[in-house]
C-alpha positions as CSV (number, residue, x, y, z in Angstrom):
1,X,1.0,5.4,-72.5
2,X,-0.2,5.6,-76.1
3,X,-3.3,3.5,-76.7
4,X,-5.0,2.5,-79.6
5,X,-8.7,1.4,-79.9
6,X,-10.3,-0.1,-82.5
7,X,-13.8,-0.9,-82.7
8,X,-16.7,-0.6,-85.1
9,X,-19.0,1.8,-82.9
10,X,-18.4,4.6,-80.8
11,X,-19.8,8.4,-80.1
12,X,-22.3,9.4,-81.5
13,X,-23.6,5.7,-82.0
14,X,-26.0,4.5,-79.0
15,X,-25.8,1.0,-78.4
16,X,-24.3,-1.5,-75.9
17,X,-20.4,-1.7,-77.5
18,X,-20.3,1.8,-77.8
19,X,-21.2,2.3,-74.3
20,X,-19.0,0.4,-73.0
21,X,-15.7,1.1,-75.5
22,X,-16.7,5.0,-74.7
23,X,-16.4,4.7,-70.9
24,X,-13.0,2.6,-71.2
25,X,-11.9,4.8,-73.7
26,X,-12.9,8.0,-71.4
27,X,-11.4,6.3,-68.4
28,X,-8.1,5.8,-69.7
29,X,-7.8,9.1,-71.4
30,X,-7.4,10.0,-67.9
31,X,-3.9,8.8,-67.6
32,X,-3.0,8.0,-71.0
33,X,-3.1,9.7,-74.6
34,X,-6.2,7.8,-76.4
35,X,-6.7,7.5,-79.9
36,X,-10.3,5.5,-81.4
37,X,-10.5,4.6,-84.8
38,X,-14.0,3.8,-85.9
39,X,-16.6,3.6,-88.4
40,X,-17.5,7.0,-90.4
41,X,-21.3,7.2,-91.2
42,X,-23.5,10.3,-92.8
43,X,-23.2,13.9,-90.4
44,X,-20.2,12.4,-88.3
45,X,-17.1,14.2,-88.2
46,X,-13.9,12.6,-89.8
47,X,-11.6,13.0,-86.8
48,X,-12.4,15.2,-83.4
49,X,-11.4,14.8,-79.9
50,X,-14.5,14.3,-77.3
51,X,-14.0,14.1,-73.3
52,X,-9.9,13.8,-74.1
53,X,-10.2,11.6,-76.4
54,X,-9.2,11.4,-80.3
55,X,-11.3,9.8,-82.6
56,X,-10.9,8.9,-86.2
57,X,-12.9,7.6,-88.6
58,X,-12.7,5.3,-91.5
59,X,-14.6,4.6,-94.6
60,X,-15.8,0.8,-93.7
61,X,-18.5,-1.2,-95.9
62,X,-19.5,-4.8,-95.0
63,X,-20.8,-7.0,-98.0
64,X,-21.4,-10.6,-97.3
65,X,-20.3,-10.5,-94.0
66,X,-16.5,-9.5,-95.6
67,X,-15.2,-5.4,-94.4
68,X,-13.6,-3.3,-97.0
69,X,-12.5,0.1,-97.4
70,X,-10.0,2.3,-95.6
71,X,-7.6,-0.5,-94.6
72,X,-4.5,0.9,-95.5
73,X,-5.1,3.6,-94.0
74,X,-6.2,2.2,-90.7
75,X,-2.4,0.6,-90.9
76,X,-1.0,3.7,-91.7
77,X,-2.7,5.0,-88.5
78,X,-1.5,2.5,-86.4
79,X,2.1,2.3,-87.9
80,X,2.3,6.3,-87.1
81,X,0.5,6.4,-83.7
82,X,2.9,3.6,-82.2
83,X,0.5,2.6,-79.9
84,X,1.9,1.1,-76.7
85,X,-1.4,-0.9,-76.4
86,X,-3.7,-2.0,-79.0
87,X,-7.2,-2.9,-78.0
88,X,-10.0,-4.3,-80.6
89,X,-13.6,-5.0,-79.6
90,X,-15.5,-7.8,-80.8
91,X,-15.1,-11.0,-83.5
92,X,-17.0,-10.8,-86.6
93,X,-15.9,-7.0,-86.7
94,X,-13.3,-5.3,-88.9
95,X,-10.6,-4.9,-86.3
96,X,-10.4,-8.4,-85.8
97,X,-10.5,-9.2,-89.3
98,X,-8.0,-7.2,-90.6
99,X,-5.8,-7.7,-87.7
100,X,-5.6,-11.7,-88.1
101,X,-2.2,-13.0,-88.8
102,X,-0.5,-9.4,-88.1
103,X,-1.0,-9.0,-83.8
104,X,2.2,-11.3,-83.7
105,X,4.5,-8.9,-85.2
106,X,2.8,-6.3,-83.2
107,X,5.5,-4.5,-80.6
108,X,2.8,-3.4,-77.9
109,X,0.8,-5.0,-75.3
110,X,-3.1,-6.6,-77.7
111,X,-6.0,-6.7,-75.7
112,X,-9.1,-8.3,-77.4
113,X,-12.2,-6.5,-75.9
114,X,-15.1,-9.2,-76.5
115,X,-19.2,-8.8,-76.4
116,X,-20.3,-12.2,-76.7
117,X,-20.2,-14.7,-80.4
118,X,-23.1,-13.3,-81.8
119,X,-22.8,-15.6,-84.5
120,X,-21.1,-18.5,-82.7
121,X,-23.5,-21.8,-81.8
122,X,-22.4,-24.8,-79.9
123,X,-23.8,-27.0,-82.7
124,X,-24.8,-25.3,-86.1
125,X,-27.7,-27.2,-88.2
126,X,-26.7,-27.4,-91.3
127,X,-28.2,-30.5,-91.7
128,X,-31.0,-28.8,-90.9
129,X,-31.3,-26.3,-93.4
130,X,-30.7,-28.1,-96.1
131,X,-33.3,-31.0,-94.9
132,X,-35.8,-27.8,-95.0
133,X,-34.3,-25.9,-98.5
134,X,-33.5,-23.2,-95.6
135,X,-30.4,-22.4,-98.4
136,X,-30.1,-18.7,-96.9
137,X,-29.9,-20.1,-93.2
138,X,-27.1,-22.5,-94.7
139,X,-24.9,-20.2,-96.0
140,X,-25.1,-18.1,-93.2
141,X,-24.6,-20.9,-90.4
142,X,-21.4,-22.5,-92.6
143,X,-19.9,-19.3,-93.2
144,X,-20.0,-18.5,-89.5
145,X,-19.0,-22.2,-88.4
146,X,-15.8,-22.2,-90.9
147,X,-15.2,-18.6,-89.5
148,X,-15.2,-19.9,-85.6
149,X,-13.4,-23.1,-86.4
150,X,-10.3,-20.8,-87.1
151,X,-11.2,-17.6,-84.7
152,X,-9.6,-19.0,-81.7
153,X,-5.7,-19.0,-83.4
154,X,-6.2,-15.6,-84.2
155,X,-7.8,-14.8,-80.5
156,X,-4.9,-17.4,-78.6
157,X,-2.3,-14.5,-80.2
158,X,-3.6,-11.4,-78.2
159,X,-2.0,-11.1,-74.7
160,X,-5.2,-10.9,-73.2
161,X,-8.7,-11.6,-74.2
162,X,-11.5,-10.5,-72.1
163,X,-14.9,-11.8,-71.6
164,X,-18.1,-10.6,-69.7
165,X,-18.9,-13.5,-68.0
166,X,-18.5,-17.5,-67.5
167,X,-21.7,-18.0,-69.0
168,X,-21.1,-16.5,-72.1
169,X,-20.7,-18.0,-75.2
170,X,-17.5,-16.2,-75.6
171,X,-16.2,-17.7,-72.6
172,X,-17.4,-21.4,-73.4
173,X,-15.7,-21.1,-76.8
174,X,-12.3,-19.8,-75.0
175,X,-12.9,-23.1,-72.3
176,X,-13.6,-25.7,-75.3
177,X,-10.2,-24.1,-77.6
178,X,-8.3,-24.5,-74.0
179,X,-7.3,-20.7,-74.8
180,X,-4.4,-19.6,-72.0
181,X,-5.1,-15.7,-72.7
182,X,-8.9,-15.2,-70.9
183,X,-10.1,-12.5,-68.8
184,X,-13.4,-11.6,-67.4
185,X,-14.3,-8.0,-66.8
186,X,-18.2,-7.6,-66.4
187,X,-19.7,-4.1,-68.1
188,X,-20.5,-1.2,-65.7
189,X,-22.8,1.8,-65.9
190,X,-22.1,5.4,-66.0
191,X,-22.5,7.3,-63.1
192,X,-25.0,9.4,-63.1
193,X,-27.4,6.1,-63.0
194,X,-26.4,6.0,-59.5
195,X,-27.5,9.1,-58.6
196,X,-31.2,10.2,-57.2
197,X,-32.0,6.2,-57.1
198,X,-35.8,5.1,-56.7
199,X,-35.2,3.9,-53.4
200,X,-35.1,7.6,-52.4
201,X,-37.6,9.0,-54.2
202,X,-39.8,6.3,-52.4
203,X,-38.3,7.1,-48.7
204,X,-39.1,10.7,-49.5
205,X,-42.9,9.4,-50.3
206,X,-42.8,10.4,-54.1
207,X,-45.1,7.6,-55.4
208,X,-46.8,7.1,-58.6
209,X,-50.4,7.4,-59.0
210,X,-50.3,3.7,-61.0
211,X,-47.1,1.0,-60.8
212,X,-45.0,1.9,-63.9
213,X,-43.0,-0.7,-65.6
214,X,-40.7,0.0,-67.9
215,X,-38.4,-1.2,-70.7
216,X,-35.2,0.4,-72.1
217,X,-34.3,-1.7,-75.3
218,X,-33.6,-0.6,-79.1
219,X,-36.9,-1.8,-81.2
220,X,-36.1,-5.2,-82.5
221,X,-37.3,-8.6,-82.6
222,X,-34.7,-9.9,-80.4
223,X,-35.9,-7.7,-77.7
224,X,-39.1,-8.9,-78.0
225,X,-41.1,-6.1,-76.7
226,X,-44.2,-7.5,-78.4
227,X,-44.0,-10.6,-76.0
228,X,-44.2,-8.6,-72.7
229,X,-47.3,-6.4,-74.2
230,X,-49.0,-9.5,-74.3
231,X,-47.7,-10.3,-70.9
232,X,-48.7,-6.4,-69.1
233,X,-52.8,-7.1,-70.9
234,X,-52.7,-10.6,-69.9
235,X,-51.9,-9.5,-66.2
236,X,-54.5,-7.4,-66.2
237,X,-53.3,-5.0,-63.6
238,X,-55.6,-2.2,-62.8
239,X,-53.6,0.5,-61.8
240,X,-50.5,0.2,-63.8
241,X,-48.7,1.9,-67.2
242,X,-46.2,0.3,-69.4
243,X,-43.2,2.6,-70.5
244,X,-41.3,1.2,-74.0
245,X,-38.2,3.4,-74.7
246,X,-35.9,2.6,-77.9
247,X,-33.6,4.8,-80.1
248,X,-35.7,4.6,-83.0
249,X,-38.8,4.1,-85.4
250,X,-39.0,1.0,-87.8
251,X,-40.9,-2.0,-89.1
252,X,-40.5,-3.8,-85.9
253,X,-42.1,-0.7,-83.7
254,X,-44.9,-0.8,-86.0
255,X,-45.7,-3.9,-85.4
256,X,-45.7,-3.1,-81.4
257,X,-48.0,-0.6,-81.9
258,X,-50.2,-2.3,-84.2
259,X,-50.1,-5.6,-81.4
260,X,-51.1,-2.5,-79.1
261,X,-54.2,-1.9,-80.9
262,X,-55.1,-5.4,-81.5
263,X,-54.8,-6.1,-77.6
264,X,-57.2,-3.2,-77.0
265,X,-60.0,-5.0,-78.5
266,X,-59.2,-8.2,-76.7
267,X,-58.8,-7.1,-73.4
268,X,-59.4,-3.4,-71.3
269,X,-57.5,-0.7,-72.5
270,X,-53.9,-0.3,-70.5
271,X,-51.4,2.9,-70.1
272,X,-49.1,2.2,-72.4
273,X,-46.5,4.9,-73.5
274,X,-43.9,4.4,-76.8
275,X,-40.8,6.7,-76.6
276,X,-38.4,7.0,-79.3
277,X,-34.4,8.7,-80.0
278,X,-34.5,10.3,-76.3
279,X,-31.1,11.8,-75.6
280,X,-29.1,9.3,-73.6
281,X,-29.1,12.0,-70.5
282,X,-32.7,11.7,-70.6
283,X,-32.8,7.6,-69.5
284,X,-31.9,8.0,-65.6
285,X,-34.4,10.4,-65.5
286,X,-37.2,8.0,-67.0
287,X,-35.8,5.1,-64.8
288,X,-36.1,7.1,-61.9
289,X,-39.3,7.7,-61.8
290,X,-40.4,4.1,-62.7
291,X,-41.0,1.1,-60.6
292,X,-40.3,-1.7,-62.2
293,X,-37.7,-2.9,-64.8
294,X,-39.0,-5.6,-67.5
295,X,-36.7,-7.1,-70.0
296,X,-38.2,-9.8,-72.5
297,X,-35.3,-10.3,-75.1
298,X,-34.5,-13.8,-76.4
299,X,-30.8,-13.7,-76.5
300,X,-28.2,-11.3,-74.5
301,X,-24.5,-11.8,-73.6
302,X,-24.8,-8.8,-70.7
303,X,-27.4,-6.6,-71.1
304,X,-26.0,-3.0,-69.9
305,X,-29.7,-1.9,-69.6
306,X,-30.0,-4.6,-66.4
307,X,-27.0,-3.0,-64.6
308,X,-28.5,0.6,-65.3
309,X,-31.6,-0.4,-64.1
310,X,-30.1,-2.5,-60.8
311,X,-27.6,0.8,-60.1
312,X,-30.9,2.8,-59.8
313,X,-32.5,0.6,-57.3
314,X,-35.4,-1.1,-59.4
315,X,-36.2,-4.5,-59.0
316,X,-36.1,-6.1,-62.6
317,X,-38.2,-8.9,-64.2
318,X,-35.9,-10.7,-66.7
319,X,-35.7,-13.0,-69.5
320,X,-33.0,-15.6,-68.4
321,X,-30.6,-14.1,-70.5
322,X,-27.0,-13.1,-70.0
323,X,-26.0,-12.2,-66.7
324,X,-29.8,-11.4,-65.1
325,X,-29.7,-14.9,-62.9
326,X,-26.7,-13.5,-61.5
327,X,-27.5,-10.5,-60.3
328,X,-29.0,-10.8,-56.4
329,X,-32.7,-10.2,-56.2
330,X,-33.5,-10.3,-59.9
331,X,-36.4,-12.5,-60.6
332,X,-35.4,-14.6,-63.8
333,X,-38.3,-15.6,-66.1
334,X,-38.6,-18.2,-68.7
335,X,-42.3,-18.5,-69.9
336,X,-45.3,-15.5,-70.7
337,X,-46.9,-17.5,-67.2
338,X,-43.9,-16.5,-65.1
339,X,-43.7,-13.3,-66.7
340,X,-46.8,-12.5,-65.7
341,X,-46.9,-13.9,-62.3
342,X,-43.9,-11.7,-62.1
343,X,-45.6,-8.5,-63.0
344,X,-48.6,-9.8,-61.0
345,X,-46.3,-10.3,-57.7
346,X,-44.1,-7.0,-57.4
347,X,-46.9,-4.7,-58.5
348,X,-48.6,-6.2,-55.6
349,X,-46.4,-5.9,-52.8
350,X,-43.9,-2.4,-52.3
351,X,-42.4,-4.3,-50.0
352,X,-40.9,-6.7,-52.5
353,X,-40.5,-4.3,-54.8
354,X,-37.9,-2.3,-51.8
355,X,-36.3,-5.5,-50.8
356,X,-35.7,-6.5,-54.6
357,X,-34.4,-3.3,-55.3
358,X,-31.6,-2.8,-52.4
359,X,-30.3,-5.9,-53.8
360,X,-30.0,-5.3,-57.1
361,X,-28.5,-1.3,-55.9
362,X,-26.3,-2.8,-53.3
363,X,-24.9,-5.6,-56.2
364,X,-24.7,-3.0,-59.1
365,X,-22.1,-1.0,-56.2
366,X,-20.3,-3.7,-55.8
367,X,-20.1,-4.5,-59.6
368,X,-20.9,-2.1,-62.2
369,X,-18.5,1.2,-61.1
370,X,-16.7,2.4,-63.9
371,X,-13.8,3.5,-62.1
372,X,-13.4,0.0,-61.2
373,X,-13.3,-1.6,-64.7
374,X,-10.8,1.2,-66.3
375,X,-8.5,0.8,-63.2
376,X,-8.5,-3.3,-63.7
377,X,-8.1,-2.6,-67.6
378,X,-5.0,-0.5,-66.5
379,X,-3.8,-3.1,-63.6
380,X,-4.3,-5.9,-66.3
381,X,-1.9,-3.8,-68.9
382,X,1.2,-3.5,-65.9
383,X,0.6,-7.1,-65.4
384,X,1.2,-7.7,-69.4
385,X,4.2,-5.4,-69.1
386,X,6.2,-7.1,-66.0
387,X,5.4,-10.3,-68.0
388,X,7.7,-9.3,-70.7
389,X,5.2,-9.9,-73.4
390,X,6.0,-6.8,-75.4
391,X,8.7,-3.9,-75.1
392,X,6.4,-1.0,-73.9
């Protein structure tokens, strides 16, 4: 088959979507001839094939939350490929935006690849903002509520739309609009996080001098890494080091650092260790070595850097966001007390920390394989085709 996908990030980007798009995209290339149309930013190549598949790249600008540029010729492209299947990833994205009103007179099986409504609250407060002269937040919450008060006639004409999980918002939305077209296909991890786990390493009585936490997340406010600082000097564990690793420098890191130094003079000075734009080969390495996974963010739909950490074998402190209260043997925080009673606990007692940490390995096999999700992506698109939906 001939497949098309279209998404707005994808090799050498590193983030969650492109994860995720890449392994599909790499699984299928397998069996299939592949072609990804993405975003073109400064140092990438216009068009190149990696791991079997093509990619091509488009001159796309965003400018008040509207996508121009290259949009004839991403038609061109898809008139000349002749895809057999078209899949896009994600709302509020150009490849759903320029593909509403035209999937219809598409001749191949659509597949709508969702992430979560970033943008998408059960009730927006306009009211609100205006009550407060929050004009900024206004525009911004109407634009996205007029946006996702239409989305779903766009989404309900895609043979299939696929969501993470029940609990996300995504999936809500697709329940409330009574959408007939849902799917859920949780994310997965690449393999070589389930090689050499820390359950090993600890059999083979490789232990570390001090408990190390640590926390794979991009430096951001959402992620909220200054929030479990506070948490790790608050606990006050004696033996213990704090591991922060995130793609890049900016305000936000300097802020972590500077809360760093401020904590210092409150409380004793703790191991703490900032790494920034490690090469993505580099990550199983780190979380092999650690002992226990800590994420603090504030909002996630399914946070791939849970289901690294689970496939490694670490028991993992979480934020109740996306799928962490799913996942057996996580322990699901919702306060800086629980977090740090958390910390407190499982530094305490290897015990926990082995028992937590077969469960979250044992449900990450069961759960996260890749092989799994591209061979239900290619189950789903036979199902589509002895359906009759399109002529493929």
């Amino acid at each position: 088959m001939r497949i098309l996908i279209a998404v707005h990030t994808y090799y050498p980007d590193k983030n969650g979507v492109q994860i995720v798009t890449e392994y599909i995209a790499e699984g299928l290339a397998k069996h299939n001839d592949v072609l990804v149309v993405t975003n073109m930013k400064e140092g990438y190549k216009r068009s190149e094939n990696f791991k079997n598949v093509n990619i091509k790249r488009l001159n796309i600008k965003k400018y008040n939350n509207f996508f121009y540029g290259e949009k004839k010729l991403f038609f061109r492209t898809l008139k000349n490929f002749k895809p057999d299947v078209l899949i896009c990833v994600c709302t509020q994205s150009w490849p759903f935006d320029w593909m509403r009103n035209k999937i219809k007179k598409l001749n191949c099986i659509t597949i709508l690849y969702t992430h979560g409504y970033s943008a998408l609250l059960k009730e927006y407060p306009l009211l609100y903002d205006i009550i407060h002269f929050k004009f900024n937040a206004f525009r911004y919450h109407f634009r996205w509520k007029i946006y996702y008060a239409l989305a779903y006639k766009h989404i309900a004409e895609y043979d299939c739309a696929i969501y993470l999980s029940e609990k996300n918002i995504s999936s809500w939305y697709a329940r409330e609009k009574e959408l007939k077209n849902s799917a859920i296909l949780g994310n997965a991890v690449e393999d070589i996080f389930f090689e050499n786990s820390v359950l090993c390493r600890i059999a083979k009585g490789k232990r570390n001098k001090h408990i190390r936490f640590i926390y794979v997340a991009n430096y951001d406010d959402n992620k909220n890494q200054i929030f479990l600082l506070r948490a790790f000097y608050k606990a006050n564990l004696s033996s213990s080091e704090l591991v922060f690793i995130g793609s890049k420098k900016n305000e936000y890191f300097d802020l972590l650092c500077k809360e760093k130094e401020r904590l210092d003079t409150l409380f004793s000075m703790k191991q703490i260790f900032f790494y920034v734009g490690l090469e993505r080969e580099e990550i199983p390495k780190f979380l092999e070595q650690a002992d226990v996974f800590v994420c603090s963010s504030k909002k996630e739909e399914y946070p791939i850097m849970l289901c690294e950490a689970a496939a490694k074998g670490l028991p993992i402190i979480s934020s109740n966001v996306g799928h962490a209260s799913d996942m057996d043997g996580c322990m699901v925080v919702d306060s800086e007390e629980m977090m740090i009673e958390a910390m407190v606990r499982l530094y305490s007692s290897e015990e926990e920390r082995i028992r937590r940490g077969e469960c979250l390995r044992n449900y990450a096999m069961k759960n996260y394989r890749i092989c799994d999700k591209v061979d239900w992506i290619e189950k789903k698109i036979d199902e589509l085709k002895i359906k009759g939906n399109k002529n493929v």
